[in-house]
C-alpha positions in Angstrom: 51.1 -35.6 -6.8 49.3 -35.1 -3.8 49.7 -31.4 -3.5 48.7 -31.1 -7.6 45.4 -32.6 -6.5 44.9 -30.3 -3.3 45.4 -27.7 -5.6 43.0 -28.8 -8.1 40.2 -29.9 -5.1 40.4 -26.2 -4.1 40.2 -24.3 -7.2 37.3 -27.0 -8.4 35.6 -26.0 -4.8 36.1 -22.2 -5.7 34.4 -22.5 -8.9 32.0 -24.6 -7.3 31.0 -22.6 -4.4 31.3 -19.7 -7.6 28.5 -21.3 -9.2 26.0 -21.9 -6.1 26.6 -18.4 -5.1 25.6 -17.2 -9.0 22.9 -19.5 -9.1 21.4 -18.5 -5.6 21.5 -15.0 -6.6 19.8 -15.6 -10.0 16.7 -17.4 -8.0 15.8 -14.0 -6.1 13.6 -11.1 -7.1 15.4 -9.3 -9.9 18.3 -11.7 -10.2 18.2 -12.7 -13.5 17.6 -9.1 -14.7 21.0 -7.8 -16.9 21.6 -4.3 -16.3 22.9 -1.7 -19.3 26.3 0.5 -17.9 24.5 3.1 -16.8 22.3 0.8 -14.3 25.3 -1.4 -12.8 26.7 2.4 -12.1 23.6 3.5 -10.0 23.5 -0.1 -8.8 27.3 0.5 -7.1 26.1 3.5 -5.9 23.5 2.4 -4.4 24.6 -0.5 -2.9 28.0 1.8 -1.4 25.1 4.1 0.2 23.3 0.9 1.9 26.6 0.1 3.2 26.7 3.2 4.5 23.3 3.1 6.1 23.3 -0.7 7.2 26.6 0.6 9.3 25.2 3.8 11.1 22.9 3.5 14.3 20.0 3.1 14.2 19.3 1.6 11.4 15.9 2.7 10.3 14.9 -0.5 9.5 15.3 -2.3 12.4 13.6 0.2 14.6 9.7 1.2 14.9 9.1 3.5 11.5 7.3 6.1 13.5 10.5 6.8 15.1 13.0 6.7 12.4 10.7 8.6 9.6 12.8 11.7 9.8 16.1 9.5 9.6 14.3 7.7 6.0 14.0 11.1 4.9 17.3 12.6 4.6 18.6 9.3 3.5 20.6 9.2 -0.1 18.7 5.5 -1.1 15.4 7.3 0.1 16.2 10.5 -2.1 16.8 8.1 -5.0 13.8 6.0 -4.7 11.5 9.2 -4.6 13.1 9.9 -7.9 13.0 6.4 -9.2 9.9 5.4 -11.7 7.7 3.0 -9.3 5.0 1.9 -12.0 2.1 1.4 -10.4 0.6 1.4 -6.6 -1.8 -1.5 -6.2 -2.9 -1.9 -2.7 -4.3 1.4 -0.8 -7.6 2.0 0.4 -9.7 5.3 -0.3 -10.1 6.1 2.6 -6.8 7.3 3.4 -4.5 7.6 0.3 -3.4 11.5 0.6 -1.5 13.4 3.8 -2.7 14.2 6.6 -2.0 18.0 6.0 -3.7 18.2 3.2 -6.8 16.9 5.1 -6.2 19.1 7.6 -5.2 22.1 5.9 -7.8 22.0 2.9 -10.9 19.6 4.0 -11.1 21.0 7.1 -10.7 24.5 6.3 -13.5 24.7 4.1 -17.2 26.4 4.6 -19.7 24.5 7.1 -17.4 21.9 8.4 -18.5 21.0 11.9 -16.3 18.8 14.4 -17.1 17.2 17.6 -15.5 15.6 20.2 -15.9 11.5 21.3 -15.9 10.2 24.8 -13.2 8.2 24.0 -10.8 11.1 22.8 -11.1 10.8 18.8 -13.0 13.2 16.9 -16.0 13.2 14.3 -16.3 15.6 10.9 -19.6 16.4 9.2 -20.2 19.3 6.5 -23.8 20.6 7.4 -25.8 24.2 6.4 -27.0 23.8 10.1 -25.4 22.7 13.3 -25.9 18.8 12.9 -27.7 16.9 15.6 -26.1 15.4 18.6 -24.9 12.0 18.3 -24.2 9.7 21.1 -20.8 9.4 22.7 -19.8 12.8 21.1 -19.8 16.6 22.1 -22.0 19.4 21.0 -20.8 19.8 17.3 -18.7 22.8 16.8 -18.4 24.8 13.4 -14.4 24.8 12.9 -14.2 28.3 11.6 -16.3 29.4 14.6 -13.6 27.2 17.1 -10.4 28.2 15.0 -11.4 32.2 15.9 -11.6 31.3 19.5 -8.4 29.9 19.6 -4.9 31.8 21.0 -3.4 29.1 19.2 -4.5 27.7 15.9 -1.2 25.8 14.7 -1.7 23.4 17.8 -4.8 22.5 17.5 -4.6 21.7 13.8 -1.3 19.8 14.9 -3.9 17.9 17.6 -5.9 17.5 14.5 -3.3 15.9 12.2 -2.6 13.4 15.3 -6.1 11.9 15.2 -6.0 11.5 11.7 -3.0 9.5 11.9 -1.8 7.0 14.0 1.8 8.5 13.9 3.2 9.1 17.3 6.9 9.7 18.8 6.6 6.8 21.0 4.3 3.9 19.5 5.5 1.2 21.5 3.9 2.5 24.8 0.9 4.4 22.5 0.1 0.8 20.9 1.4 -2.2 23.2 -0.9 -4.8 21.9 -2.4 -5.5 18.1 -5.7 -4.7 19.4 -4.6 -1.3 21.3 -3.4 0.0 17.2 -6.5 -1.8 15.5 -8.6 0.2 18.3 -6.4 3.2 17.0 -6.3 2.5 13.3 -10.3 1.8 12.9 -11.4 4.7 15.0 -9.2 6.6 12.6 -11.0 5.7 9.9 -14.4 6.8 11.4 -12.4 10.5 12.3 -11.5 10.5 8.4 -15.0 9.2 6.6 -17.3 12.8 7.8 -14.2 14.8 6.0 -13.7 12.8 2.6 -17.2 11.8 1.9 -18.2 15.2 1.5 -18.9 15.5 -1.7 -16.8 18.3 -2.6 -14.0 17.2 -1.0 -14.4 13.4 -2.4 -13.5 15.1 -5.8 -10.7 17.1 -4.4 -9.3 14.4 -2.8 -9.3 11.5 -5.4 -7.0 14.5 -7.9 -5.3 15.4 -4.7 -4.4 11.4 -4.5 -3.1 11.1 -7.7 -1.3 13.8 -7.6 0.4 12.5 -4.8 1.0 9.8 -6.2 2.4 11.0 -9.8 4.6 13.4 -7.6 6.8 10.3 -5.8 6.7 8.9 -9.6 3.9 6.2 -9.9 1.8 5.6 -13.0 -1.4 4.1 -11.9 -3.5 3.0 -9.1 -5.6 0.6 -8.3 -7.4 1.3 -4.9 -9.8 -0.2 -3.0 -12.4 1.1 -2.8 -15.3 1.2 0.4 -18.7 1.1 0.6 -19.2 4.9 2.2 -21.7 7.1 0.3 -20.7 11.1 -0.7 -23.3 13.1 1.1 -23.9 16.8 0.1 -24.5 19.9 2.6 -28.4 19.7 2.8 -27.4 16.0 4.1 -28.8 13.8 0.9 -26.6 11.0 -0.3 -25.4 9.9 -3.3 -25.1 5.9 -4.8 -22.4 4.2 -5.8 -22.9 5.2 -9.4 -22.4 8.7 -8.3 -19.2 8.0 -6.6 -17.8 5.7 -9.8 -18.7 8.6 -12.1 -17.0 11.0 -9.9 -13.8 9.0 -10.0 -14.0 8.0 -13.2 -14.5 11.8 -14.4 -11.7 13.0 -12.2 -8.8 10.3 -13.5 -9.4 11.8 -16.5 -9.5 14.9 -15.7 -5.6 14.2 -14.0 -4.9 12.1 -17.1 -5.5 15.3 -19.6 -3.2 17.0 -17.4 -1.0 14.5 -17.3 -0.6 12.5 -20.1 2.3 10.3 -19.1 -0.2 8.9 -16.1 -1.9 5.7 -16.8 -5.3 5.8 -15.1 -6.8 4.5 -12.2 -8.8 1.4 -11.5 -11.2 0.3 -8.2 -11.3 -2.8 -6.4 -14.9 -2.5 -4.9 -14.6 -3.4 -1.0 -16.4 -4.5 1.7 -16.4 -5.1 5.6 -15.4 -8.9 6.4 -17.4 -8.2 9.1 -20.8 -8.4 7.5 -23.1 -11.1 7.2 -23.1 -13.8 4.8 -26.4 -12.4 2.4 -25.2 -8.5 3.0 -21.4 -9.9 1.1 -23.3 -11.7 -1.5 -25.6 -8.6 -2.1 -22.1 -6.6 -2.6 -20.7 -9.3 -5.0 -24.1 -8.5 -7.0 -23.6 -5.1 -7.2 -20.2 -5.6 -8.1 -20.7 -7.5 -11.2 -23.4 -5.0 -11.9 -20.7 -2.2 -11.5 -18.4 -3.9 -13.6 -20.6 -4.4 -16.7 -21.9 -1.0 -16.7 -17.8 0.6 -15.6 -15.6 -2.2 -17.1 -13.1 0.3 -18.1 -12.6 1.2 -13.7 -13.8 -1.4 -11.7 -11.4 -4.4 -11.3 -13.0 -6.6 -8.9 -13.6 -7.3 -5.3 -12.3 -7.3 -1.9 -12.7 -8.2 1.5 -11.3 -5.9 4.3 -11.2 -5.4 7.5 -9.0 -7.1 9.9 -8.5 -10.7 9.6 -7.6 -11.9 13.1 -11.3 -10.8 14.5 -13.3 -10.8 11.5 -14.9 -13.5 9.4 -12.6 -15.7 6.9 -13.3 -16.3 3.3 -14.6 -20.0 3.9 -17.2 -18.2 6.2 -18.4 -16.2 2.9 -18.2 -18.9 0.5 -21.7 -18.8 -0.7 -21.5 -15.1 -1.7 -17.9 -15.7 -3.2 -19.5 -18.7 -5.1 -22.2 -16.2 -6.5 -20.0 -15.4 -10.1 -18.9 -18.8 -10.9 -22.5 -20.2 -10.1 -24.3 -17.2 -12.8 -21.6 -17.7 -15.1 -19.9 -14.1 -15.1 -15.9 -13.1 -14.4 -15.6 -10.7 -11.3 -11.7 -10.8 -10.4 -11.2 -11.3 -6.5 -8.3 -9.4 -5.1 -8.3 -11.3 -1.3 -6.6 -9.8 1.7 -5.4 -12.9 3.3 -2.8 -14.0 5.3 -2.4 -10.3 7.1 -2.1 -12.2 10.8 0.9 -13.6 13.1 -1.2 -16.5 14.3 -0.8 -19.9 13.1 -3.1 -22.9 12.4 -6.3 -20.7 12.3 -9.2 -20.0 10.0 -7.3 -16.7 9.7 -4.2 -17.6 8.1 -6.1 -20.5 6.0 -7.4 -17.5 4.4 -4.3 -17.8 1.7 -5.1 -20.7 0.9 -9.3 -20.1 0.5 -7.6 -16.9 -1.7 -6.7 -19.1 -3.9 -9.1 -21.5 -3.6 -11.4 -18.9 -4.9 -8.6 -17.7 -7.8 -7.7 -14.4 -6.0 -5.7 -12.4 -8.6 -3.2 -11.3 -6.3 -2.8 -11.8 -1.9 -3.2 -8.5 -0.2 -0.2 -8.3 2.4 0.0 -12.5 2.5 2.3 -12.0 6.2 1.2 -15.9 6.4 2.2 -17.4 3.3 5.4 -18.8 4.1 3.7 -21.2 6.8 1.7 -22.3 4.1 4.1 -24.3 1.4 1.0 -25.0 -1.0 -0.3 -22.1 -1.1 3.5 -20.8 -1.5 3.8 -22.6 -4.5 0.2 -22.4 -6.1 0.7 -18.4 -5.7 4.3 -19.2 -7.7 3.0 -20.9 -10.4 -0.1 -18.9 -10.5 1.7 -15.5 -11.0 -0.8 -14.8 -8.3 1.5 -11.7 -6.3 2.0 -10.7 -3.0 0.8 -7.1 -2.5 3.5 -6.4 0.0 3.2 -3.7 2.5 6.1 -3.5 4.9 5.2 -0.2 6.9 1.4 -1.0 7.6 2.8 -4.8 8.7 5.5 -3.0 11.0 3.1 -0.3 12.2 -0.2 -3.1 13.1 2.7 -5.1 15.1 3.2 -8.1 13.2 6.8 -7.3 13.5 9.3 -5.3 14.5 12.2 -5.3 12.9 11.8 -5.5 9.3 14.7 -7.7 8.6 12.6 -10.1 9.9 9.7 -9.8 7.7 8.5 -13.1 6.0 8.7 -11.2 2.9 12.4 -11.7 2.9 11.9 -15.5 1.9 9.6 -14.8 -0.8 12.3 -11.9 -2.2 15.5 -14.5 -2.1 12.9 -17.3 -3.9 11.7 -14.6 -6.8 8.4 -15.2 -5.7 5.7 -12.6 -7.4 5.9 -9.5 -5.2 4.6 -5.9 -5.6 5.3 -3.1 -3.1 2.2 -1.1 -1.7 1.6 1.5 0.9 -1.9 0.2 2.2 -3.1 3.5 4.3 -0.5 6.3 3.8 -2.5 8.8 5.6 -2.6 6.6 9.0 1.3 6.0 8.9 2.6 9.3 7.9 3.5 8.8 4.3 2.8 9.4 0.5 3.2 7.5 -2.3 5.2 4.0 -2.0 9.3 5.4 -2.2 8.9 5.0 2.2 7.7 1.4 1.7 10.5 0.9 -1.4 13.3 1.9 1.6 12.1 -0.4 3.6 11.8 -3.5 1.5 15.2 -2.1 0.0 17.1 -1.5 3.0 15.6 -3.7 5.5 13.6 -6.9 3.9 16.0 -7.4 1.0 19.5 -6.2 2.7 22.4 -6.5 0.6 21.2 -9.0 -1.6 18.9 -6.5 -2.9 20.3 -4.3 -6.2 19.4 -2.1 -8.6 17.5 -5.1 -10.5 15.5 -6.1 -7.4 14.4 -2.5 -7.6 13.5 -2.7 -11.7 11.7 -6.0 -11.3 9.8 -4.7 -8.5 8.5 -1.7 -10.5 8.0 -4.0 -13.3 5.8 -6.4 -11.3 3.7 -4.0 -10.5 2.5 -3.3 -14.1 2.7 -7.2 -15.1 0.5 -8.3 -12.2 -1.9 -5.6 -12.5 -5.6 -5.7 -13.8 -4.9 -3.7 -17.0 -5.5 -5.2 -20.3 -1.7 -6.7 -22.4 -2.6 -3.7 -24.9 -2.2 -1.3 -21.6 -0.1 -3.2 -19.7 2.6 -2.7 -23.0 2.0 0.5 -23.1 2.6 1.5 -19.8 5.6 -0.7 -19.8 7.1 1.3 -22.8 6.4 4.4 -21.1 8.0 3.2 -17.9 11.3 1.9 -19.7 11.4 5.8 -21.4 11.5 7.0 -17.8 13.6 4.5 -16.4 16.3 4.5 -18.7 16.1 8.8 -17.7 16.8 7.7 -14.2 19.2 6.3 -14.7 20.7 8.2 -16.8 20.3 11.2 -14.9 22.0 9.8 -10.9 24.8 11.0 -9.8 27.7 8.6 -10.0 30.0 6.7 -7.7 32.0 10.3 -6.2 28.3 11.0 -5.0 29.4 8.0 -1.9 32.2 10.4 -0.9 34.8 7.2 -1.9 
């Protein structure tokens, strides 16, 4: 008798502990998604080549991405998730959303294009009929052409050029070995890149050279962020925002006839967190002026910057306040939360995002400390715009495994995978930032319907309308269903 109830003890327990493990599965990102025979195929697959890679040393996630990139790229999940259909990228900023060669190669190669040389070892661009006037803290302005013919050795110094367009380097840690050292890096970065993209030539290459990018590692639609920069033209006159909005808007389409199976493109309008309280509310105006008269492109607002030094949301209540108080929608899209610290105006900012109905948390790194904003994001559908690279690369950690984000994944919280500043880290598109969250954030738990739910998300928590939002799901599915269709099956593992 006693050894009939033993036996029955331990198979209840199996079934039991069965049951949990079923149940704890189905509560993370994707686990309740049913997959068709062809997808539980790829998903072996896949998850025999993750073995694989979570085996060999180093393992890419675990280690600095800078120095690993060229491991990520011959990887077999890598070389899948370029082919996989992504949906949509929803967190990148204009100002550096295409590669750096391109930059190099094309922008800077162009007619009257004039560099010059900063104190503190950066460099400055400007496109000018006439040698531009000197500015403080740089050299005498050179005209590249000019430099290039004076050179023994063009292909390094256009290599030196791609390096201070980028923060990429073979050894970050002793290039950046403080937050402030890469934010130093990262902003002067952006002041190298604004003379080359805000030509106005170049800004309508560029946004087609973006999107084509982008359609290339299989994403749908964008919605970026957009700055407050103005296109200049050669003689030196500048163009208003309309200008730029009308630009953008003539050039998705302009993609979009080209390639009908793209979505479009939307703009989050954007500015500095580090501007005073009347020159934010003055931006929020002309926001919801932009919006009425371009409803069809721009999808709301943004503060950027960096959080840890700049000012919080609380600090620009009275501009945020502005829509509500005139009656009028304008969508906020907050960065918040993109800080290690703890306790500080800075991560309260997740919960002032929501505070002010933020539509989605850009990066959120300092939710989980925060269990009501945690939930209010959760029953909100209010997503995190997760972006694993840029949070690895601005040292808020350092192994990826590690990455608050992993919580969120195993809770199915709302998630969406970005790639925040592409240029600056070395990478296009969003399939580098899929490996990591993948590979590294999700580890094994992570499957083929982590991956669909993720692509998925990205449609469902963006700021097209239901009508689109269908659409673009039905066009996704078409493609999906062709991926999977078309991987190679399990003899592809070498088992």
């Amino acid at each position: 008798m006693t050894a009939k109830i033993s036996v029955c003890e331990k198979t209840a327990q199996l079934l039991l502990r069965e049951l949990m493990l079923k149940q704890d599965m189905s509560q993370q990102v994707g686990g309740r998604v049913e997959l068709t025979a062809a997808e539980l195929q790829l998903d072996s697959l896949l998850h025999q080549l993750k073995l694989k890679e979570m085996a060999a040393s180093p393992f890419p996630p675990s280690k600095h991405f800078f120095k690993v990139r060229h491991i990520v790229q011959k990887s077999p999940v890598f070389k899948l998730l370029q082919k996989m259909p992504k949906g949509a990228a929803l967190h990148i900023h204009s100002s550096a959303m295409v590669s750096v060669d391109w930059l190099v190669m094309n922008a800077t190669y162009r007619p009257h294009c004039y560099i010059c040389f900063t104190w503190d070892g950066s460099v400055q661009f400007l496109f000018s009929t006439n040698t531009p006037f000197l500015r403080w803290g740089c050299s005498l302005w050179k005209r590249l052409d000019v430099l290039r013919a004076s050179l023994s050795d063009v292909t390094a110094f256009d290599n030196s050029l791609m390096r201070n367009l980028t923060l990429f380097t073979e050894d970050p840690e002793m290039s950046y070995p403080t937050q402030d050292a890469v934010w130093d890096k990262f902003e002067k970065t952006f002041m190298a890149l604004s003379g080359l993209i805000t030509y106005a030539p170049v800004f309508k290459d560029y946004i087609y050279q973006g999107l084509k990018e982008l359609y290339e590692d299989n994403i749908m639609y964008l919605e970026l962020r957009l700055g407050q920069s103005k296109a200049y033209e050669l003689d030196g006159t500048t163009h208003d925002r309309a200008w730029s909005l009308e630009v953008y808007r003539n050039t998705t389409e302009q993609f979009r006839a080209n390639h009908p199976d793209f979505i479009g493109s939307r703009l989050i309008f954007s500015v500095h967190r580090s501007l005073s309280v009347s020159q934010v509310k003055q931006a929020v105006q002309e926001a919801i002026e932009m919006q009425r008269k371009y409803p069809d492109i721009i999808a709301g607002f943004d503060l950027v910057g960096r959080e840890d030094t700049g000012r919080s949301i609380w600090y620009f209540r009275d501009a945020l306040s502005l829509p509500s108080e005139i009656k009028t929608q304008l969508p906020f899209f907050f960065h918040a939360g993109e800080t290690d610290l703890d306790g500080t105006d800075v991560d309260r900012n997740v919960l002032d995002a929501l505070l002010f109905n933020t539509s989605r948390i850009g990066h959120g790194f300092a939710l989980v400390h925060h269990p009501l904003a945690k939930q209010l994001s959760r029953t909100r559908g209010v997503a995190v715009e997760l972006c694993p690279i840029s949070n690895q690369v601005l040292k808020l950690v350092s192994d990826l495994r590690n990455h608050p984000a992993a919580v969120l994944m195993s809770d199915g919280h709302p998630i969406v995978v970005s790639s925040d500043d592409p240029t600056l880290f070395g990478t296009t598109g969003l399939s580098y930032d899929f490996y990591q969250v993948f590979v590294g954030i999700g580890g094994l738990s992570a499957n083929l319907g982590t991956l669909k739910e993720l692509a998925m998300n990205s449609i469902r928590y963006s700021s097209l309308s239901p009508q689109l939002q269908d659409k673009a799901i039905t066009i996704w599915k078409e493609k999906w269903n062709k991926f999977c269709l078309a991987a190679p099956g399990p003899e592809a593992t070498g088992h």
